[in-house]
C-alpha positions in Angstrom: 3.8 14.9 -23.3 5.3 16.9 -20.0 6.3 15.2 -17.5 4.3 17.7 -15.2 1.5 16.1 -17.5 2.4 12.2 -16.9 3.6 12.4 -13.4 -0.2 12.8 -12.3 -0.9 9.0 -14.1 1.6 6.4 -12.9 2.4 3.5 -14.2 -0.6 0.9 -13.4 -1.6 1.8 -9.9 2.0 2.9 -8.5 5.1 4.3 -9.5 7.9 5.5 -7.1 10.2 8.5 -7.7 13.2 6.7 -7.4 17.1 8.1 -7.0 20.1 6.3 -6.4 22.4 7.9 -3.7 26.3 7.2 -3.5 27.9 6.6 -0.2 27.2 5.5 3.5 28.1 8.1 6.0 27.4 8.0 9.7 24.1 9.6 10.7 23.9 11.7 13.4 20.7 10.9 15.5 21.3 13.8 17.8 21.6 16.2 15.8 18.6 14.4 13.4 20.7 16.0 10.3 19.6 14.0 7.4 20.2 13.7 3.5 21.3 11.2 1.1 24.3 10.4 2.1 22.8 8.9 5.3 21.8 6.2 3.8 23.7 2.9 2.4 24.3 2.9 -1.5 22.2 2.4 -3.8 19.0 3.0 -1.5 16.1 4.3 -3.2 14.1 7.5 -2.6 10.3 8.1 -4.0 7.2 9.1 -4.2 3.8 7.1 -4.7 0.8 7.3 -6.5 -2.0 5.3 -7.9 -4.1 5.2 -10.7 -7.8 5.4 -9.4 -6.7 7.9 -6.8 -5.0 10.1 -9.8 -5.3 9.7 -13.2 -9.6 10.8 -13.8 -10.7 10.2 -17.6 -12.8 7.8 -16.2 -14.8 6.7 -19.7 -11.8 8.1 -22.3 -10.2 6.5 -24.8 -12.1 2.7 -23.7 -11.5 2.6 -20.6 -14.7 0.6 -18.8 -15.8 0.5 -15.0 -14.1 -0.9 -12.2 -15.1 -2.1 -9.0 -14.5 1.5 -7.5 -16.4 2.9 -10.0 -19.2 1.3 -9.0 -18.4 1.9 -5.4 -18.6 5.6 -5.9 -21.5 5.9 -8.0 -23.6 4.5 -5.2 -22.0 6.7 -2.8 -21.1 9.5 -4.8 -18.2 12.3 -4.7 -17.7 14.6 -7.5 -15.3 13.2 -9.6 -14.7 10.4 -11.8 -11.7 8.6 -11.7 -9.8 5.6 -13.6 -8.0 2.3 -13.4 -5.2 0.4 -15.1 -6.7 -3.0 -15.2 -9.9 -2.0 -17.3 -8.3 0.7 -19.2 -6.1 -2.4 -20.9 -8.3 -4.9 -21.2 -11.9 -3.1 -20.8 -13.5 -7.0 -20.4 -10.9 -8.2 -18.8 -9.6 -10.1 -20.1 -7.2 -10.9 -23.2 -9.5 -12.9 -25.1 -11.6 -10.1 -25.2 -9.6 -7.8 -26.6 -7.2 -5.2 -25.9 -7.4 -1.2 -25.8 -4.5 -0.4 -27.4 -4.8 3.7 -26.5 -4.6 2.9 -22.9 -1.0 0.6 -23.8 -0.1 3.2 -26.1 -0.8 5.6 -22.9 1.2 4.1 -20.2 3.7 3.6 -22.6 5.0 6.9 -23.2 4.6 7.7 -19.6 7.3 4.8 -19.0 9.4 6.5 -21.4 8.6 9.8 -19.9 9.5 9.4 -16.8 12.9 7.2 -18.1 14.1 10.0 -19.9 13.5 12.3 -16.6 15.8 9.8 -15.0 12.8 8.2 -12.6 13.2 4.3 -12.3 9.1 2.9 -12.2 7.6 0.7 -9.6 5.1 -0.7 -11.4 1.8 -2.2 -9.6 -0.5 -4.3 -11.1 -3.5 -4.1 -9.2 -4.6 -1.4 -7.0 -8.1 -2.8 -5.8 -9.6 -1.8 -8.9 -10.8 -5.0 -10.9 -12.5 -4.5 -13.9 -16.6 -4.6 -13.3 -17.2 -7.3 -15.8 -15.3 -9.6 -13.8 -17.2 -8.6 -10.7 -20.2 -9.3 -11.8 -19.1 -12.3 -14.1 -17.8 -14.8 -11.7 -17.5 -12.1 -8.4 -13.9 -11.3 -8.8 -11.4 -12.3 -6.2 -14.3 -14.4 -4.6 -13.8 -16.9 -7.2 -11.0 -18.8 -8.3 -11.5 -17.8 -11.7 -9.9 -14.8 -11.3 -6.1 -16.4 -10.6 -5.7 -17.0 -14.3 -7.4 -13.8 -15.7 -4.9 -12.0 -13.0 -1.9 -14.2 -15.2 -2.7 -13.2 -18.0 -3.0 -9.5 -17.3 0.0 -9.4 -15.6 1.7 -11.6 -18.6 0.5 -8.8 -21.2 2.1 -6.0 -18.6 5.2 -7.8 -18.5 5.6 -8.4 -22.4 4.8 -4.6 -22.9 5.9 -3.2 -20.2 8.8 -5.3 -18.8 11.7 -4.4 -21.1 11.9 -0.5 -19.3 9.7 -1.6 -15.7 12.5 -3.5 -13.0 10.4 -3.5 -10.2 7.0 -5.5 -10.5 4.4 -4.9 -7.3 1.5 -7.4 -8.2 -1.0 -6.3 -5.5 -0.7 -3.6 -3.0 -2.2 -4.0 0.3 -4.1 -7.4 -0.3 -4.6 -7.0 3.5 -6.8 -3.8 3.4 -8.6 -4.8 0.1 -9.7 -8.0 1.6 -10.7 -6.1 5.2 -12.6 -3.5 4.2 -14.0 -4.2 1.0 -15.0 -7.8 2.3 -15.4 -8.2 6.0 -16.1 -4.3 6.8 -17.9 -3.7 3.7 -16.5 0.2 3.9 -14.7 -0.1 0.6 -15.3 -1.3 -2.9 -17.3 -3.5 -3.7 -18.9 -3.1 -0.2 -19.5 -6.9 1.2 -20.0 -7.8 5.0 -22.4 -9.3 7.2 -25.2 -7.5 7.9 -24.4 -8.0 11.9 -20.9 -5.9 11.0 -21.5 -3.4 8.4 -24.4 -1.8 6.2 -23.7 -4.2 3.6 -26.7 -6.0 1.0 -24.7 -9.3 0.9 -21.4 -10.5 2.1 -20.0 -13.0 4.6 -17.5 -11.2 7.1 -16.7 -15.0 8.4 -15.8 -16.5 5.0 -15.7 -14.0 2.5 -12.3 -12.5 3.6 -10.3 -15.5 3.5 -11.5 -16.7 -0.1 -10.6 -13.1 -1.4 -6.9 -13.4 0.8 -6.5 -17.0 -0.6 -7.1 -15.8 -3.9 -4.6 -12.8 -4.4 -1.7 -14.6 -2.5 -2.5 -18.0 -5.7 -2.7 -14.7 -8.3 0.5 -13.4 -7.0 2.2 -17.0 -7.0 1.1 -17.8 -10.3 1.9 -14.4 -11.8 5.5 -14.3 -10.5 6.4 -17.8 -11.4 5.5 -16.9 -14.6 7.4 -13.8 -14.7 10.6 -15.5 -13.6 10.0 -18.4 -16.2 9.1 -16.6 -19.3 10.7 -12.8 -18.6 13.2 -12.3 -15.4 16.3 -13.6 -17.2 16.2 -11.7 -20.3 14.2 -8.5 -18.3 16.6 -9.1 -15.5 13.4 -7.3 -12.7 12.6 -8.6 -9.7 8.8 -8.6 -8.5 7.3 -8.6 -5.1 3.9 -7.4 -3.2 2.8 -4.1 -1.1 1.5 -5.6 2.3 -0.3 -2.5 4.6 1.7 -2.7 7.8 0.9 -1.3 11.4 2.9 -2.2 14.9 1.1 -3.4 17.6 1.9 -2.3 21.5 0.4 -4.6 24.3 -1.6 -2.5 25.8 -0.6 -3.9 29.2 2.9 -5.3 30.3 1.1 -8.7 30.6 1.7 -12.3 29.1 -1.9 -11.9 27.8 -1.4 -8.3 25.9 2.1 -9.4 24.5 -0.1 -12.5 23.1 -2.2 -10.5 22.0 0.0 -8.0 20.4 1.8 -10.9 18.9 -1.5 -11.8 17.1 -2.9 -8.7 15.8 0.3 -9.2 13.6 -0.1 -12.8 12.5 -4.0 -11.9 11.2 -3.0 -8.3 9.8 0.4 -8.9 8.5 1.5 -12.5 9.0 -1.7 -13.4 6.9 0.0 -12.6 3.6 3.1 -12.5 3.8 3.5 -16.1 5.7 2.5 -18.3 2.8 4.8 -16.3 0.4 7.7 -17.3 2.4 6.9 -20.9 4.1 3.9 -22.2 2.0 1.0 -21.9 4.3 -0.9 -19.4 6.9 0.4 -18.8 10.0 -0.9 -21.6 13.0 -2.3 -19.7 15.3 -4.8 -18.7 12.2 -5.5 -22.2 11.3 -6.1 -23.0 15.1 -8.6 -20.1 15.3 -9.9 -20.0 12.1 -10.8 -23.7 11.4 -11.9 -24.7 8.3 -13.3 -21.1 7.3 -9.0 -20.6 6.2 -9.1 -22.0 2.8 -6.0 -25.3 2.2 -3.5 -25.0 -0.7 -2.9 -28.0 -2.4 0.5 -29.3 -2.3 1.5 -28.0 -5.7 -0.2 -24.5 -4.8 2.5 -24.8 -1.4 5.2 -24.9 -3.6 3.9 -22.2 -6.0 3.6 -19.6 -3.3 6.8 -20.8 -1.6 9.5 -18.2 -1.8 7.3 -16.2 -4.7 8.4 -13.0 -3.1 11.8 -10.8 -4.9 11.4 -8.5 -2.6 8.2 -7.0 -0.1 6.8 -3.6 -0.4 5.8 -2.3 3.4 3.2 0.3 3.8 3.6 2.0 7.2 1.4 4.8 8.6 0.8 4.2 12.1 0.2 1.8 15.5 -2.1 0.7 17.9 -2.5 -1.0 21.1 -3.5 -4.5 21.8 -5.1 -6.4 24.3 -6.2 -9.9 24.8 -10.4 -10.1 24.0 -12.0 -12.8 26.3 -15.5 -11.8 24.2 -16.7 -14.8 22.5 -19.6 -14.5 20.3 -21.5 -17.1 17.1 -21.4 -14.3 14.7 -18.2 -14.9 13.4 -16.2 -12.6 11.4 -12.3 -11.6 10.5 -12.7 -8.5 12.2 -12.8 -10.8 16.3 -11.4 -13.8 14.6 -7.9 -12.9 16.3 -9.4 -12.3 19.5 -7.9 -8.9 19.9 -9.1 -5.7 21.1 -7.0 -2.9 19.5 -7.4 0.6 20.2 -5.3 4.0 19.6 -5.9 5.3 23.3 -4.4 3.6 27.1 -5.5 5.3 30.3 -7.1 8.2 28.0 -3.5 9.4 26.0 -3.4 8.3 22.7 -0.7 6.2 21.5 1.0 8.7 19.4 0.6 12.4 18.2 -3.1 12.7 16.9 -3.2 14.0 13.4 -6.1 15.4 11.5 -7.3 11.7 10.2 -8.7 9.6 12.8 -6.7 6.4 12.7 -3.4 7.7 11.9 -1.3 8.3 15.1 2.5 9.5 14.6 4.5 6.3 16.1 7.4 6.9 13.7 9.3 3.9 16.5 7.0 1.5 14.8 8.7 1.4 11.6 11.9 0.4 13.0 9.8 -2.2 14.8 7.9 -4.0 11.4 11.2 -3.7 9.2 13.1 -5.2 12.3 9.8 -8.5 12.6 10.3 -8.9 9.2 13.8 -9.3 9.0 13.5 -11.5 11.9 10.9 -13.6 10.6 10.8 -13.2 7.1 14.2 -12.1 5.8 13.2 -10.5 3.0 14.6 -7.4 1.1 12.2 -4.4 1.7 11.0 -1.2 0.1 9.3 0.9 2.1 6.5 2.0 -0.9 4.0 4.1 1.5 4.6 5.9 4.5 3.0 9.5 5.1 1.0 11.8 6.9 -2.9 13.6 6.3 -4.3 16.9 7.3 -7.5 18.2 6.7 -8.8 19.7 3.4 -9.7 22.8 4.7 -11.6 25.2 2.4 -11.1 28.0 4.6 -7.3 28.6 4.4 -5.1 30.3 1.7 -3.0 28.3 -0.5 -0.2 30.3 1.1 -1.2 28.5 4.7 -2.2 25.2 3.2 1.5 24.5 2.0 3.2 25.3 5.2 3.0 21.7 6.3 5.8 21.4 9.3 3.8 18.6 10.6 4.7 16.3 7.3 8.4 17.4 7.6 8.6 16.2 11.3 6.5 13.0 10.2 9.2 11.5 7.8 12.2 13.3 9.5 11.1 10.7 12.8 10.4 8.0 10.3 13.7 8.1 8.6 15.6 8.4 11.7 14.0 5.3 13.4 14.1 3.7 9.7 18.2 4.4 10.1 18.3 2.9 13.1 16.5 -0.5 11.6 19.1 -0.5 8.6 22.2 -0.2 11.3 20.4 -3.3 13.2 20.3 -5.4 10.1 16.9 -4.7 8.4 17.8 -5.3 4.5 15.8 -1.9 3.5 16.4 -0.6 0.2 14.3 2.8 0.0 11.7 4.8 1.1 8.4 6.0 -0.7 6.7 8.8 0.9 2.4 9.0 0.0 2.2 10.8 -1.9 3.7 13.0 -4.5 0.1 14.7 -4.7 -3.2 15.5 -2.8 -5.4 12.7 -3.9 -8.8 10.9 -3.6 -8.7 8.4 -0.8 -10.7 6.2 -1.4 -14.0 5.8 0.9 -12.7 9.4 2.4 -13.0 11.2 -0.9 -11.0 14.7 -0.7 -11.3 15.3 3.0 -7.7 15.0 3.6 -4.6 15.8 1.9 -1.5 13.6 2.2 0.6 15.4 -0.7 3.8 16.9 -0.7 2.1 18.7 -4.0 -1.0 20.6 -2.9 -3.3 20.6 -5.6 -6.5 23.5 -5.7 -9.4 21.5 -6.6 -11.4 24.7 -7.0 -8.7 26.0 -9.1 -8.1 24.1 -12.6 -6.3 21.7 -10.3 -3.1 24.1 -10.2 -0.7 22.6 -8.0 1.7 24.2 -5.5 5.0 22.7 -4.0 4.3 22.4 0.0 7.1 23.3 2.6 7.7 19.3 2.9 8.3 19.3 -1.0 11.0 21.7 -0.9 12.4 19.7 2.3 12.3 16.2 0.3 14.1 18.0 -2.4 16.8 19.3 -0.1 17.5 15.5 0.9 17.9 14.4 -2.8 20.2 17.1 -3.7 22.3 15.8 -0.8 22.0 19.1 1.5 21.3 19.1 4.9 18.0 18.8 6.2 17.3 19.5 10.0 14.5 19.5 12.1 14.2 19.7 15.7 12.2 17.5 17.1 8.7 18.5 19.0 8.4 16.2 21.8 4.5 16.5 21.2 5.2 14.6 18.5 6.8 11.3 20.0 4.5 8.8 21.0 3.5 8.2 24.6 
């Protein structure tokens, strides 16, 4: 196969495009010259995909439904997509039996993309669990699903492991949780009815069962890896937690509060109990007994179960302090925050073509610096990018002059270098994503490839301006771009 072919299929539900660099030289912030050598050795440049958003063949070759599946069928696009988890074990799970085409698949893209000198990230699930557990036992709703999890991810690291260095076990647990379970926006579409337009669902309790049950499926999953497989594989294995930096909206002891929450309940919420054992206080405090216990031997489990931690960064909002009480309850006003993208009418950042995503490239600098803080932890920047607009009515020729995406991860990597020179431990940057894509609940509206795909051509695809750029920095040239001051945030 071509690796043209494979690179639309990465491993699992994300690979990075990754490339060692050499030296440490100074970089220049004035000037905002950047290239490989800005960076320290051995960080690690890439590109990210995933497989429901890319790989199609949605019923080939045994693959069954997943959860997203279903998800679009009731609110339909015009495309059929697949997963990893169901095209390896179509029941899933191992007892059942395993689809050897879909091994035998993933397999020589590993080798593929080897041979082309690209080191995988491999990431086990990608919100996409198999359908049969859904409606068996209600997937991460139930405990159940902690050992089917194992034993997936024991089957991907026996077959995979030998070649695969870097294990992500969930990405964005976070954003899975919100808006498939308190929301209902997202697969498999549970809320409240008083939140969402959802048939069933708890917004109050739902999200914290589904939370408790990744982080105990990650746990158990990664002590097993480095029992049975990290000495003799010699990889390291981690989780993808969606980030976002918080502003107080107001330069008061109430917004700072409040700010200082938002991050507890979006970011703290995962990644606490990976490193100390349990959820953060202030979430006990305000969620009561709706925040499910570990038992003292699931403490220790999760304790320190994190190599490393993949942090997806896109964009910020304001906070303030929300004195609205209510009895419908629900994760969504559990942290008592209001967050919002505008103060005073300016918005927080440079608007961009998809409604939540502001350009606050600061805020990077900010989350990697937290988590060092707080966390110490090695990090991998595995998502950071910009969208635009499909727009039918433009030329290919216009559609891949995307200036906007250059400036995007030019600010990013400069506020990124300052994080590194302040002490974050940051080990390399993964921009989303190597090509236009299905996201998710948004379908094709917007692009957020450095490949531009036609999708009313044979899917032909086309280098954009911000490819060429991204190659430029590999190859160690010089790559400048003067900054718009429209595009730093307010």
């Amino acid at each position: 196969m071509k690796i043209q072919h494979l690179l639309v299929i990465y491993l699992l539900s994300q690979t990075l495009l990754l490339f060692c660099i050499e030296s440490l030289e100074p970089c220049d912030q004035s000037s905002t010259t950047l290239n490989r050598s800005s960076f320290p050795a051995g960080f690690l440049f890439g590109a990210g995909s995933s497989a429901y958003q890319y790989e199609g063949a949605a019923s080939a070759d045994g693959r069954t439904r997943s959860i997203w599946d279903t998800f679009v069928f009731e609110y339909p696009d015009s495309f059929k997509f697949s997963i990893s988890w169901s095209r390896i074990l179509p029941q899933g799970k191992i007892s059942r039996g395993v689809n050897w085409i879909g091994v035998k698949f993933y397999n020589a893209l590993i080798d593929e993309l080897l041979s082309n000198g690209i080191e995988p990230f491999g990431t086990i699930f990608h919100w996409d669990i198999p359908q049969t557990l859904e409606d068996e036992y209600g997937g991460f709703l139930s405990p159940d699903v902690v050992d089917d999890f194992r034993d997936y991810a024991d089957f991907c690291f026996q077959q995979f492991g030998d070649r695969i260095k870097n294990w992500i076990t969930l990405n964005e647990p976070n954003l899975f949780t919100m808006y498939g379970y308190a929301l209902g926006d997202w697969a498999p579409g549970r809320c409240s009815n008083y939140i969402g337009n959802c048939t069933e669902g708890n917004s109050a309790t739902e999200p914290y069962l589904v939370a408790h049950h990744q982080i105990l499926s990650h746990a158990t999953a990664a002590n097993l890896y480095r029992h049975k497989y990290q000495a003799s594989q010699m990889g390291k294995i981690g989780l993808a937690v969606s980030t976002m930096w918080f502003v107080p909206k107001d330069q008061t002891i109430s917004s700072r509060k409040a700010a200082h929450r938002a991050l507890e309940f979006y970011v703290d919420w995962i990644v606490h109990p990976l490193v100390f054992g349990d959820y953060p206080k202030t979430m006990r405090y305000l969620v009561g007994n709706r925040l499910p216990n570990f038992t003292a031997q699931q403490s220790i489990l999760v304790k320190g179960s994190l190599d490393f931690l993949g942090v997806n960064y896109y964009t910020a909002n304001y906070a303030e302090d929300s004195n609205t009480s209510t009895i419908l309850l629900s994760y969504t006003t559990d942290s008592h925050v209001n967050c919002s993208d505008e103060k005073n009418g300016i918005p927080i950042g440079q608007p961009t073509d998809a409604s939540w995503l502001f350009i606050y490239p600061e805020g990077i600098r900010e989350i990697t610096l937290y988590i060092k803080r707080k966390y110490n932890l090695p990090i991998y920047i595995t998502e950071n990018g910009v969208a635009e607009s499909n727009n039918c009515s433009i030329t290919v020729d216009e559609a891949v002059k995307d200036g906007i995406r250059i400036e995007y991860h030019q600010l990013h990597l400069s506020y990124l270098l300052q994080a590194i020179k302040e002490g974050a431990d940051i080990k390399g940057y993964s921009i989303w994503s190597l090509l236009d894509d299905f996201e998710w609940a948004d379908g094709y509206t917007y692009r957020f490839g450095f490949i531009y795909v036609d999708y009313t051509n044979k899917l032909k695809r086309y280098l954009k301006d911000s490819a060429l750029w991204y190659k430029n920095i590999l190859q160690k040239e010089n790559a400048t771009t003067e900054h718009s001051s429209s595009l730093l945030s307010s």
